[in-house]
N, C-alpha and C positions, 0 to 999 in steps of 0.2 A: 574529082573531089571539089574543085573551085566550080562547078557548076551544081551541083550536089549545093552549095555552099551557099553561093546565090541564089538558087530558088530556096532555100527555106530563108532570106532573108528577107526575100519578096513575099512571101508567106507569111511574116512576120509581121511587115509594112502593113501587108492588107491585113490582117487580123487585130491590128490596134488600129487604122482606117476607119474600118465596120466600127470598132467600140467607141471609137471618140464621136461617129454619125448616131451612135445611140446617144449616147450622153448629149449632143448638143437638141434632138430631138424631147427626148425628155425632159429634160431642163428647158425646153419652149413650152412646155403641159404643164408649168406650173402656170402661166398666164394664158395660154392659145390651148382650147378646146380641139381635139385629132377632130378631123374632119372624116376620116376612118379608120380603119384596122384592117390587119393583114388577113382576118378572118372575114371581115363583114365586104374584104375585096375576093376571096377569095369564092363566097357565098353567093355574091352579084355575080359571079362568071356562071357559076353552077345553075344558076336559075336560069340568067338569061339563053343559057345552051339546054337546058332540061326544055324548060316554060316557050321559051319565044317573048319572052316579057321580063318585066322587072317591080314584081311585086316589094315595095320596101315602106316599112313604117320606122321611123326614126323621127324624134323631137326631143333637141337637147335642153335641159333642165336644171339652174343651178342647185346645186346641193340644198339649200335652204327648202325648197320646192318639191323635195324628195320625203315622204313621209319617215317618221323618224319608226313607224312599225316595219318600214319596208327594211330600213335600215339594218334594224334588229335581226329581223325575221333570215335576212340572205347572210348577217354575221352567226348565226344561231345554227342554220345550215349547213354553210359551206365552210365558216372559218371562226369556230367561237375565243381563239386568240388571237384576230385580228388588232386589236389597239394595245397588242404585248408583246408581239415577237415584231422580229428583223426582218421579215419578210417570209422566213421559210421556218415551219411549225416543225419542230426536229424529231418530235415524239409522233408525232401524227406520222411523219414519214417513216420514221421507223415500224413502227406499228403495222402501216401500208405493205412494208417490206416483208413482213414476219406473215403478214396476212397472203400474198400473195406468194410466198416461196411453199407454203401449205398447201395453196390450192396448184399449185404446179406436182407438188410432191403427190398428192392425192390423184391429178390426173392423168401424173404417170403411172403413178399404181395400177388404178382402173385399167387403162389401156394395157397394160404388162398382164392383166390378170384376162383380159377378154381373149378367144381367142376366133382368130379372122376364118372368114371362109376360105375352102380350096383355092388356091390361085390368084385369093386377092390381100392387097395390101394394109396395114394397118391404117387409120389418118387418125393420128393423133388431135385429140379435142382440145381446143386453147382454151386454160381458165378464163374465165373473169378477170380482170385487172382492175384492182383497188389502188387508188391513188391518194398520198398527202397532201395534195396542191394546195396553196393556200389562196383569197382571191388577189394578194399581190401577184403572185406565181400567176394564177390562169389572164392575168392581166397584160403580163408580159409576153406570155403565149399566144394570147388576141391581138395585141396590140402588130406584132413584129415577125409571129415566127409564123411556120408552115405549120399541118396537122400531124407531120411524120412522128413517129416518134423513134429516137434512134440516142445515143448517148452522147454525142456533137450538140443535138439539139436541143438534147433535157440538159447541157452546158453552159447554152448558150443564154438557156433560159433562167437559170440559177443568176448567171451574170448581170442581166436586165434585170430580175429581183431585185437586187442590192442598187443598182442605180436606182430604181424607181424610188425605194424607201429612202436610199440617200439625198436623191435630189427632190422629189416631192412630199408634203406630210400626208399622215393618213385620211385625211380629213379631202384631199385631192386624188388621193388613190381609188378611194371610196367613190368619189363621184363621179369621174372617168368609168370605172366600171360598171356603174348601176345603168350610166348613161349609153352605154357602148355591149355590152352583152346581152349574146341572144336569146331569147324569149320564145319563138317560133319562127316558122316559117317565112323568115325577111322582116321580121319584129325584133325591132333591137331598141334596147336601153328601158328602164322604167316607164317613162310619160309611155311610149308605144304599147309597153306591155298591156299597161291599168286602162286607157283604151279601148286596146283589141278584146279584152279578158270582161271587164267592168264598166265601160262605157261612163268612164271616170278619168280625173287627173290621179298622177303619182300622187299630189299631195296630201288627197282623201283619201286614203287605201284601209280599211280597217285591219283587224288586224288577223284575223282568217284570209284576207284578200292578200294581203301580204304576205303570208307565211306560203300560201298555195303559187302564188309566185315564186318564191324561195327554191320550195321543192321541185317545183319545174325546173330549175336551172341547168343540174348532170344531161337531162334529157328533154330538151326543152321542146321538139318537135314533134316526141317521140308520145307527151302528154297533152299538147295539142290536139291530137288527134282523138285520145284518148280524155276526155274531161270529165267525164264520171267512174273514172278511177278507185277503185278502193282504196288502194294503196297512195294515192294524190292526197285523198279526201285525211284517211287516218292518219299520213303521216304531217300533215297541214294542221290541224288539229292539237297534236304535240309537238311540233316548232311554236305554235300559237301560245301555249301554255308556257312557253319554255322563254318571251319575250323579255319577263320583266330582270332577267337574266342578263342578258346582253350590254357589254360596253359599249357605245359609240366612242367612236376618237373624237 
């Protein structure tokens, strides 16, 4: 029992360790720019073991520098209560929930109503997963954690939410992100993206330019590839419409 005892004490230690290594990291992001992210480390291994090289575009930006369409465009997008909630949008997550336990429900159906060939096994089809994330959330997710997703991690992540919003405003939150998320293929932050995309700085982006940026974000590598996209194109189109909308913090 006294060892039982002690190791969850040590457990203990190290799990307020880890939180106060966050907090002192974070609370360094109100003055010191991340030099990277747990993501954009973990994306230079992947390249450099894929490729043999290390394709990366990155050029940090202060906020002031950052088009106030681009702004909008990736709040309109990804997070249109961005400069109102605490970090984590509770309707949006809910919603996510509601939306995904349907299409679970629906793909077990399907699968219970198909029926296998002789001898072989069913393999169950995984929905879609629709996520609340907010960009504080996917910020803390870049910043710190791995891609797994497990319920430790989606924890851990809640956690670093609330730090971030506590210890930095949104107005920092915002600019960390724009400048640190990926765009494509070793393209990260705004300046890289309007560049690679527009042969532009962030700061002239119109607002078509910006909104098509926006909607690349869920899948950023995936429209890269793809740039005459229909669905790029129509859904860029109405974010664009949808700008003068948008709070900035």
């Amino acid at each position: 029992m006294k060892v039982l005892l002690r190791w969850l004490v040590l457990l203990a230690v190290a799990v307020l360790a880890l939180q106060l290594f966050f907090v002192v990291r974070i609370a360094a992001m109100a003055r010191l720019d991340p030099q990277s992210t747990a993501f954009q480390r973990s994306e230079a291994l992947r390249l450099q073991r894929e490729k043999g090289r290390l394709p990366w575009r990155q050029h940090w930006v202060p906020y002031a520098r950052i088009s106030d369409t681009l702004k909008r465009a990736v709040i309109v997008s990804e997070d249109d209560g961005f400069s109102n909630h605490d970090g984590v949008d509770w309707d949006a997550l809910e919603k996510a929930w509601q939306k995904n336990s349907r299409a679970e429900a629906q793909a077990a159906k399907a699968q219970a109503s198909r029926k296998p060939a002789a001898g072989s096994k069913p393999v169950p089809r995984a929905p879609k997963v629709v996520g609340g994330s907010t960009i504080t959330q996917q910020l803390a997710k870049n910043l710190f954690l791995s891609g797994e997703r497990t319920l430790l991690r989606k924890g851990q992540e809640f956690v670093l939410t609330l730090l971030l919003e506590a210890l930095l405003d949104k107005q920092r939150i915002l600019e960390i992100y724009l400048n640190s998320v990926e765009w494509g293929e070793g393209v990260f932050g705004a300046e890289a993206a309007a560049q690679h995309y527009f042969r532009k700085s962030a700061s002239d982006l119109g607002a078509y330019e910006a909104a098509r940026l926006a909607v690349m974000l869920p899948r950023p590598k995936y429209f890269e590839r793809l740039p005459n996209s229909s669905y790029l194109a129509e859904r860029a189109q109405h974010i664009a419409g949808r700008l003068g909308g948008a709070e900035l913090p």
